[in-house]
PDB file of N, CA, C and O in Angstrom:
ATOM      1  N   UNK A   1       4.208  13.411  -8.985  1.00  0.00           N
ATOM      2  CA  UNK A   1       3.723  12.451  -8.016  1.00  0.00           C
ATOM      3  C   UNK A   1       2.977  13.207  -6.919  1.00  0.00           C
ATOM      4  O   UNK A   1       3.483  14.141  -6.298  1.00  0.00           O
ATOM      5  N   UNK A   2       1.633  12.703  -6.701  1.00  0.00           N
ATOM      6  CA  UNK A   2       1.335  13.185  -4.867  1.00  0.00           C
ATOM      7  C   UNK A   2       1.221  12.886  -4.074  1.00  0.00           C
ATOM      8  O   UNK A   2       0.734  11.761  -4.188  1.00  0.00           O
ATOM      9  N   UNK A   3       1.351  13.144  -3.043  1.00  0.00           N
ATOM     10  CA  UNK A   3       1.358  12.436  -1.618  1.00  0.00           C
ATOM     11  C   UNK A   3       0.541  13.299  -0.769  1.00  0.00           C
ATOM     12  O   UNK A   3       0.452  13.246   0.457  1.00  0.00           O
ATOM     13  N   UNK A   4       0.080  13.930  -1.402  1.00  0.00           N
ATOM     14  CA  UNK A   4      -1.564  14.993  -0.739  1.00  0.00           C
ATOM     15  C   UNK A   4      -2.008  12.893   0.026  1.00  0.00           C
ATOM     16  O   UNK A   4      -2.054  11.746  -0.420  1.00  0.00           O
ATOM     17  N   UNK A   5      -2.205  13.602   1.293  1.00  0.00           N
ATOM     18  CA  UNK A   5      -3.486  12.761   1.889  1.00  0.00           C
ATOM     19  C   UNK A   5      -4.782  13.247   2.611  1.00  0.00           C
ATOM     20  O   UNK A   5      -4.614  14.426   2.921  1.00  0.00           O
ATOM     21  N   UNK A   6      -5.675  12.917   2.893  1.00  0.00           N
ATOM     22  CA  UNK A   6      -6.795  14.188   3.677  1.00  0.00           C
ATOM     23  C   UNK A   6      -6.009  12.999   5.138  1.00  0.00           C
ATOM     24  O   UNK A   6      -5.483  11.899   5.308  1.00  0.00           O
ATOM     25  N   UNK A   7      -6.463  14.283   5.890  1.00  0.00           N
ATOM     26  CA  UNK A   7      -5.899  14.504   7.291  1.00  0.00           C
ATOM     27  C   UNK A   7      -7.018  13.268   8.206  1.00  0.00           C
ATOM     28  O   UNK A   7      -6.991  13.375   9.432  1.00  0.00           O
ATOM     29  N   UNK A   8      -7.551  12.629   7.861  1.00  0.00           N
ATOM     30  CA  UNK A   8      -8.485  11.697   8.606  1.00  0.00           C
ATOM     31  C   UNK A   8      -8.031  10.225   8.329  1.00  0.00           C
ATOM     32  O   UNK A   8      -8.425   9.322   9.067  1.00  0.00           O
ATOM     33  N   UNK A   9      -7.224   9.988   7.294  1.00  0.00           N
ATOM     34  CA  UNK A   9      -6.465   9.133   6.533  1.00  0.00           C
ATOM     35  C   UNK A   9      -5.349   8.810   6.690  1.00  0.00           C
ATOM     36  O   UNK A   9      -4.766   7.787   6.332  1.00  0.00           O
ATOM     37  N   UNK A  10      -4.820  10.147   7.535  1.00  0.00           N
ATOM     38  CA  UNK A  10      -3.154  10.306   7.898  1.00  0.00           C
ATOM     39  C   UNK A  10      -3.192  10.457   9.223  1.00  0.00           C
ATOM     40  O   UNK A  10      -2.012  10.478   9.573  1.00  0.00           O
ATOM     41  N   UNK A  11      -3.923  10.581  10.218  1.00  0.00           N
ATOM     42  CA  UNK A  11      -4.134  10.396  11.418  1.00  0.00           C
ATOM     43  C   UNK A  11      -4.765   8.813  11.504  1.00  0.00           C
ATOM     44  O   UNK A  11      -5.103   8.348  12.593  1.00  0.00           O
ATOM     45  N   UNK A  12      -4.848   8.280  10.634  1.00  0.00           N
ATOM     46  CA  UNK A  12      -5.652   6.914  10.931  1.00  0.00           C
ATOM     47  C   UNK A  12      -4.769   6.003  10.895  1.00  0.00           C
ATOM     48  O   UNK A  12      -4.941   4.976  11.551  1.00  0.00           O
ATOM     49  N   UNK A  13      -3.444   6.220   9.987  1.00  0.00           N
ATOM     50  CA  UNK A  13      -2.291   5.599   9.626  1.00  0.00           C
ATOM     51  C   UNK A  13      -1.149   5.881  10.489  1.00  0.00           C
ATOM     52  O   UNK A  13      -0.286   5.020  10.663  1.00  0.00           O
ATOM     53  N   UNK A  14      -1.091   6.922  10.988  1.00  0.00           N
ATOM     54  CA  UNK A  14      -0.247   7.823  11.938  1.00  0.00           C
ATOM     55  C   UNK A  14      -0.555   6.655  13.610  1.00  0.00           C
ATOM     56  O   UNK A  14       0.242   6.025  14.305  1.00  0.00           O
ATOM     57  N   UNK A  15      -1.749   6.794  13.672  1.00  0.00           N
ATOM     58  CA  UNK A  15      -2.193   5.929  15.000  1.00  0.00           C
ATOM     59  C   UNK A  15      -2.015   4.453  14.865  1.00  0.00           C
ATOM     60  O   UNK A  15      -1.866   3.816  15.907  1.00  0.00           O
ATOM     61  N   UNK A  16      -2.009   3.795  13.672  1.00  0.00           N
ATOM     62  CA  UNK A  16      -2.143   2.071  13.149  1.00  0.00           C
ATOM     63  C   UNK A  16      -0.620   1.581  13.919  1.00  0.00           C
ATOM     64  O   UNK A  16      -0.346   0.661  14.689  1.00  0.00           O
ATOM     65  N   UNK A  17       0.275   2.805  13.225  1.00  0.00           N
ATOM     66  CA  UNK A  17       1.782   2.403  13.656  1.00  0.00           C
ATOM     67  C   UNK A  17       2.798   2.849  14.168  1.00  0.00           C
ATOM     68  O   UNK A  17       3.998   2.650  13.977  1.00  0.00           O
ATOM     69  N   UNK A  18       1.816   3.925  15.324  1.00  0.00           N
ATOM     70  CA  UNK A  18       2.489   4.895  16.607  1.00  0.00           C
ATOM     71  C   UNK A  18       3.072   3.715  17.558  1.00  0.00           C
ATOM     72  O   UNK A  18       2.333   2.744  17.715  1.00  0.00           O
ATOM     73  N   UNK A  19       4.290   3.716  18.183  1.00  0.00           N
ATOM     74  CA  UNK A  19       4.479   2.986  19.162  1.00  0.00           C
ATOM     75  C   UNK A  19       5.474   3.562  20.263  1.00  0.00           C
ATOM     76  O   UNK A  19       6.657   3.746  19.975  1.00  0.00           O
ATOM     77  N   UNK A  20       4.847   3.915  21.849  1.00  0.00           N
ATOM     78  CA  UNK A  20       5.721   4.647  22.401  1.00  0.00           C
ATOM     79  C   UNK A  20       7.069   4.175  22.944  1.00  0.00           C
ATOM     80  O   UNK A  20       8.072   4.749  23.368  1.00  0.00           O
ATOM     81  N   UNK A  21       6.678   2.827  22.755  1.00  0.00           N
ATOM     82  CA  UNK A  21       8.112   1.587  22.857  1.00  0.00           C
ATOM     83  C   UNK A  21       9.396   2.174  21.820  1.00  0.00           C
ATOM     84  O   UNK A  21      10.612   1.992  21.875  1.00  0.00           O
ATOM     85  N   UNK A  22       8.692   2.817  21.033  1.00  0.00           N
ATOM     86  CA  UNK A  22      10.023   2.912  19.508  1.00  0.00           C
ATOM     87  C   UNK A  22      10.678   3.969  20.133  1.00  0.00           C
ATOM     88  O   UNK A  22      10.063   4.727  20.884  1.00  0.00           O
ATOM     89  N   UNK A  23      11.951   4.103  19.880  1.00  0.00           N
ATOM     90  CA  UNK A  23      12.468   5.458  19.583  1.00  0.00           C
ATOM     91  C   UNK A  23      12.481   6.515  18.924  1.00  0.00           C
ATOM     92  O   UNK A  23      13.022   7.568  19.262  1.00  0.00           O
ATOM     93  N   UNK A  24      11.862   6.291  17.898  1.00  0.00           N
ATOM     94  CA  UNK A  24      11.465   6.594  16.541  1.00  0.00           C
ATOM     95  C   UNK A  24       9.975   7.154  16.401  1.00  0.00           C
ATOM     96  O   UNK A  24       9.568   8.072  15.689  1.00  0.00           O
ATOM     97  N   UNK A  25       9.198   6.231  17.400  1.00  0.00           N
ATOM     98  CA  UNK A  25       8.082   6.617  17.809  1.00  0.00           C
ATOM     99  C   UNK A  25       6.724   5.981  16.648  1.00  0.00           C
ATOM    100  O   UNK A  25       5.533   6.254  16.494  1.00  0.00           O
ATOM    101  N   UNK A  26       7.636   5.085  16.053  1.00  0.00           N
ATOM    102  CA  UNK A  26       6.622   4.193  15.400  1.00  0.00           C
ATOM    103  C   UNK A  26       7.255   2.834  15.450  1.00  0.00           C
ATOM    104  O   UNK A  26       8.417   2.670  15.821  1.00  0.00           O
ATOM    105  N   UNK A  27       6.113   1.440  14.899  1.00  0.00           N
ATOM    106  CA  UNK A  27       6.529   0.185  14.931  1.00  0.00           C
ATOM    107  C   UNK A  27       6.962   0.340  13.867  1.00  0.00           C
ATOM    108  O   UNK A  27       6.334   1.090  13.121  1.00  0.00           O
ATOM    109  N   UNK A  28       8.376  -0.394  13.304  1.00  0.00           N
ATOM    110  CA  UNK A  28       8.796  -0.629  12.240  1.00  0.00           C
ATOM    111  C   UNK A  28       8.548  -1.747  11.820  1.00  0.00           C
ATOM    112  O   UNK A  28       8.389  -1.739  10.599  1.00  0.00           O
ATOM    113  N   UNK A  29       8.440  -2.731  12.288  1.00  0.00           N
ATOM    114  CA  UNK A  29       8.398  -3.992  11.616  1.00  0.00           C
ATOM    115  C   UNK A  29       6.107  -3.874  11.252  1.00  0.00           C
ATOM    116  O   UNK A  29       5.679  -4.856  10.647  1.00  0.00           O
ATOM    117  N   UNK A  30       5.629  -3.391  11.422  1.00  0.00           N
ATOM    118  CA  UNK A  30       4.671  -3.116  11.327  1.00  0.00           C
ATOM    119  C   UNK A  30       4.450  -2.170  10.165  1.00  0.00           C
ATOM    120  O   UNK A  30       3.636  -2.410   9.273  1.00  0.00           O
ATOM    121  N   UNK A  31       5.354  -0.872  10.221  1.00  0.00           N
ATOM    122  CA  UNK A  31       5.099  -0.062   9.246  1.00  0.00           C
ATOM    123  C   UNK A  31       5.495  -0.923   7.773  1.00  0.00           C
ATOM    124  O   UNK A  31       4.932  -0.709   6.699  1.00  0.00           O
ATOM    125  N   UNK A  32       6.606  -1.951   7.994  1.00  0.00           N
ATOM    126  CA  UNK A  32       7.229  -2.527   7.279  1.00  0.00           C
ATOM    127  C   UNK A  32       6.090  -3.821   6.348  1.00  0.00           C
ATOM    128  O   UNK A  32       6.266  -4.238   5.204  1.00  0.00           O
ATOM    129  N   UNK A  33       5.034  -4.171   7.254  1.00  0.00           N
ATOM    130  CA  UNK A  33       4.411  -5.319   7.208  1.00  0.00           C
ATOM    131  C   UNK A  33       3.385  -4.597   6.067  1.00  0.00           C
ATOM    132  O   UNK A  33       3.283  -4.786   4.855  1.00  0.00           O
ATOM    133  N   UNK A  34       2.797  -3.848   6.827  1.00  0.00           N
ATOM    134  CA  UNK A  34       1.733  -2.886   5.756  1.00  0.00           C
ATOM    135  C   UNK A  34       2.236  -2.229   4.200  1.00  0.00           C
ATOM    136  O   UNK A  34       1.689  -2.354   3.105  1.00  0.00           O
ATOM    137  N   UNK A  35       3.416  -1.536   4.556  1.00  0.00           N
ATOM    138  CA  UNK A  35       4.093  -1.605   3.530  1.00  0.00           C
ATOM    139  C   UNK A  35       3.947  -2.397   2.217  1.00  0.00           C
ATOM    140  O   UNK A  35       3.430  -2.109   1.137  1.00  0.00           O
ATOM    141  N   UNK A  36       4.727  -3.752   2.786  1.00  0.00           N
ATOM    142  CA  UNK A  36       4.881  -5.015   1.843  1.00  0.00           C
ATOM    143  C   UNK A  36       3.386  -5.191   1.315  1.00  0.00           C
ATOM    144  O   UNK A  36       3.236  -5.558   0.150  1.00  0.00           O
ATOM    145  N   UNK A  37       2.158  -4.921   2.199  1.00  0.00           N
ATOM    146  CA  UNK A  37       1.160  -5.767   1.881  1.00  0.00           C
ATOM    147  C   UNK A  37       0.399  -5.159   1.033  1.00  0.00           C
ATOM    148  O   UNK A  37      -0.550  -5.690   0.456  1.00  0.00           O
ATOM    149  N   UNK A  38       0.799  -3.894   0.887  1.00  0.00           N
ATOM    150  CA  UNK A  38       0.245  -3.058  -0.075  1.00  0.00           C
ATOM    151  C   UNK A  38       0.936  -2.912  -0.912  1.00  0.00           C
ATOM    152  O   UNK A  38       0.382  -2.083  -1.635  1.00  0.00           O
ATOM    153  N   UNK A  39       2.162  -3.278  -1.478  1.00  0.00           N
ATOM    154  CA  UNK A  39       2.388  -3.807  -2.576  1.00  0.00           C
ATOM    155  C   UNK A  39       2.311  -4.814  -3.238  1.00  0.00           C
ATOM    156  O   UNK A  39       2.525  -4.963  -4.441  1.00  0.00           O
ATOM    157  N   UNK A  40       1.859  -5.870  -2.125  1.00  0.00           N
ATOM    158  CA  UNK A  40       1.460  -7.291  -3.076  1.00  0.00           C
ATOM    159  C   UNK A  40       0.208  -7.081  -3.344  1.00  0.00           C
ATOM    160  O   UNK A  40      -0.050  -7.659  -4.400  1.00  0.00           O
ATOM    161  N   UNK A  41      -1.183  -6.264  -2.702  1.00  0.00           N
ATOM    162  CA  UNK A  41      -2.100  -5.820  -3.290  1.00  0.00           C
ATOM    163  C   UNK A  41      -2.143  -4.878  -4.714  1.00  0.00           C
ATOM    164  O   UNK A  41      -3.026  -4.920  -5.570  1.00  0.00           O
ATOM    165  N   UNK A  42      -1.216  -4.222  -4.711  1.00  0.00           N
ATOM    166  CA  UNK A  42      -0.534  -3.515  -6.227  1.00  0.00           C
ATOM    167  C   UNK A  42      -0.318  -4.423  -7.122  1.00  0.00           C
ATOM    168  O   UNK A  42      -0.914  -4.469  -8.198  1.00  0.00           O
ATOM    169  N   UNK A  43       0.652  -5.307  -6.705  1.00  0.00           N
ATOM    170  CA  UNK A  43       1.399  -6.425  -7.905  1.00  0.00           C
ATOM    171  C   UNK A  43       0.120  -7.080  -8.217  1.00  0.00           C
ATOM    172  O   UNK A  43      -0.049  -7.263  -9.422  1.00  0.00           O
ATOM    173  N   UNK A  44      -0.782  -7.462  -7.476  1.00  0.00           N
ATOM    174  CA  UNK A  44      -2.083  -8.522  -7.743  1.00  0.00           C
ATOM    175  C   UNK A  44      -2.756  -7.472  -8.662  1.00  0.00           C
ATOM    176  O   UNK A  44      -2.531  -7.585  -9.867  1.00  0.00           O
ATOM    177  N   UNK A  45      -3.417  -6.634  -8.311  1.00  0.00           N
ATOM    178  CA  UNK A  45      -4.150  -5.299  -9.441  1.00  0.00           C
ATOM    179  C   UNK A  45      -3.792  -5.740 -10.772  1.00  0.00           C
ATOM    180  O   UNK A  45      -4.338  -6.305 -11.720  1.00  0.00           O
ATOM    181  N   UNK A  46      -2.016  -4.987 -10.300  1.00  0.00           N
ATOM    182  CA  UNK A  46      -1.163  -4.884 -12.056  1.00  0.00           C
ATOM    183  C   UNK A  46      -1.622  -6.053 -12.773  1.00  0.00           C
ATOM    184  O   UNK A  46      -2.222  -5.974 -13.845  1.00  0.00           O
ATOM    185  N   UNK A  47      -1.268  -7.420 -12.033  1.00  0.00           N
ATOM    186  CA  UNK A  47      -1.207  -8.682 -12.768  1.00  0.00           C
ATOM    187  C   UNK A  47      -2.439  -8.899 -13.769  1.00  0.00           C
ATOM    188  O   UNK A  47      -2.298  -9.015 -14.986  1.00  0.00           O
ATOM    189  N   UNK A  48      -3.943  -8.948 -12.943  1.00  0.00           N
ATOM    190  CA  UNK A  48      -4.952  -8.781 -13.203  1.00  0.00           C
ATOM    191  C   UNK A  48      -5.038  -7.935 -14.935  1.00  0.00           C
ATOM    192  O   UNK A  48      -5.252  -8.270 -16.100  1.00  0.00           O
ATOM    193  N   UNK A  49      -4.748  -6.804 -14.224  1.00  0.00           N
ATOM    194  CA  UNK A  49      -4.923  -5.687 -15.270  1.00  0.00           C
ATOM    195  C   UNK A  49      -4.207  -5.833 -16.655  1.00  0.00           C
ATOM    196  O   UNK A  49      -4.720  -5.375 -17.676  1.00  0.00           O
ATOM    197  N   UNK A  50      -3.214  -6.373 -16.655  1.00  0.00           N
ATOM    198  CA  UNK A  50      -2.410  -6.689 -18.064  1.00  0.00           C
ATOM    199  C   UNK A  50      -2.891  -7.999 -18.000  1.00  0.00           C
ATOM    200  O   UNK A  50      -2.980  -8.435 -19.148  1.00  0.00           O
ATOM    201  N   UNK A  51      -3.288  -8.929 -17.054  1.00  0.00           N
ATOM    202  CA  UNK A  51      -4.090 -10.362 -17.607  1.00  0.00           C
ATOM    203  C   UNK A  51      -5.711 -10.009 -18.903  1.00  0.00           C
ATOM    204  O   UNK A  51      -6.076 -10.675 -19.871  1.00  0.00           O
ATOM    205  N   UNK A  52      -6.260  -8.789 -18.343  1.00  0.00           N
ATOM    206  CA  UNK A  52      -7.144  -8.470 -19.031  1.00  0.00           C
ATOM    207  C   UNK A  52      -6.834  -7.499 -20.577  1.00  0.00           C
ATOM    208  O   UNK A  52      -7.649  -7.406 -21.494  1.00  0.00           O
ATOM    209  N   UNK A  53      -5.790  -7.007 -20.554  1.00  0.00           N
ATOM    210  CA  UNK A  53      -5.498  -6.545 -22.038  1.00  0.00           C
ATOM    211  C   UNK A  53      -4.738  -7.387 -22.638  1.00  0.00           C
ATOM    212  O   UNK A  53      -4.499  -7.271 -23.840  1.00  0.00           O
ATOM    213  N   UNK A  54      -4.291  -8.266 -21.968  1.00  0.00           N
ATOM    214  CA  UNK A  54      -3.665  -9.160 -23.113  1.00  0.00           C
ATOM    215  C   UNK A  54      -4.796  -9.938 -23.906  1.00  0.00           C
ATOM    216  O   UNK A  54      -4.716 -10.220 -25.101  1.00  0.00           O
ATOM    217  N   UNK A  55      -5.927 -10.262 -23.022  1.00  0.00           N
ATOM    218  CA  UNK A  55      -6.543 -10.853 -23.481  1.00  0.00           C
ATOM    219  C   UNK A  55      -7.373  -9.889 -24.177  1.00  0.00           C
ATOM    220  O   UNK A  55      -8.097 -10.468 -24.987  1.00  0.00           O
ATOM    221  N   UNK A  56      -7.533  -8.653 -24.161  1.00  0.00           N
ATOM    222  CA  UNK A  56      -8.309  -7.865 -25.218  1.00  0.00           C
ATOM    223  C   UNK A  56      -7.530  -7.766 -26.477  1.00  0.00           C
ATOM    224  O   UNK A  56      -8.058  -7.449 -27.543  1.00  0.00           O
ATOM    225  N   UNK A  57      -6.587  -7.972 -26.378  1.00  0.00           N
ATOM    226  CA  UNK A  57      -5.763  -7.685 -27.375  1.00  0.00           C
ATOM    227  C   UNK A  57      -5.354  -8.814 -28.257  1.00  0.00           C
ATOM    228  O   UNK A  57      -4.431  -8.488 -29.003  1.00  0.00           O
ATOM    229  N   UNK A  58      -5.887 -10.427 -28.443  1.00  0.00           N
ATOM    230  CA  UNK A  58      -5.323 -10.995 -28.726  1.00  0.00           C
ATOM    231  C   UNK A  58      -7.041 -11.293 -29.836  1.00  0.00           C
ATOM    232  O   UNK A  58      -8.229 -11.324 -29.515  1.00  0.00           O
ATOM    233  N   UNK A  59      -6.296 -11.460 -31.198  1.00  0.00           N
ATOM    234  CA  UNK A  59      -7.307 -11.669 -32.406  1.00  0.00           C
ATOM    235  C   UNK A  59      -7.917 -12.661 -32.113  1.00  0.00           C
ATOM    236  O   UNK A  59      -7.352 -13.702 -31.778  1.00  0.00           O
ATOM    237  N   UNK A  60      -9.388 -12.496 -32.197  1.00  0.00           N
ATOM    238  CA  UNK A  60     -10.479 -13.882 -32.403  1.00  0.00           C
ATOM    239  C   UNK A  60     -10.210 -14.589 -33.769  1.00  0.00           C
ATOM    240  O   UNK A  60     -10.869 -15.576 -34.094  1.00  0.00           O
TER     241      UNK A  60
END
């Protein structure tokens, strides 16, 4: 697995959900939001993507 990111990408994400309110020093319910939303952008892809080989795959 990698988790290489370029450094303009990770400072861009680093700043989206810095919060000096946190203790932690980020928003969680934010980091949490993006999170989720980029996995329902994943699940939508996947869906797509096996919607299209099933249908390659099925005899004329």
């Amino acid at each position: 697995m990698n988790f290489e990111i370029d450094k303009a990408t990770y400072e861009a994400i680093a700043k989206e959900i810095h919060s000096d309110q946190s203790p932690v020093g980020i928003d969680a319910k934010k980091t949490h939001i993006l999170i989720l939303h980029q996995l329902q952008e994943l699940n939508a892809r996947l869906t797509r993507m096996e919607a299209k080989m099933e249908a390659q795959a099925k005899p004329e």
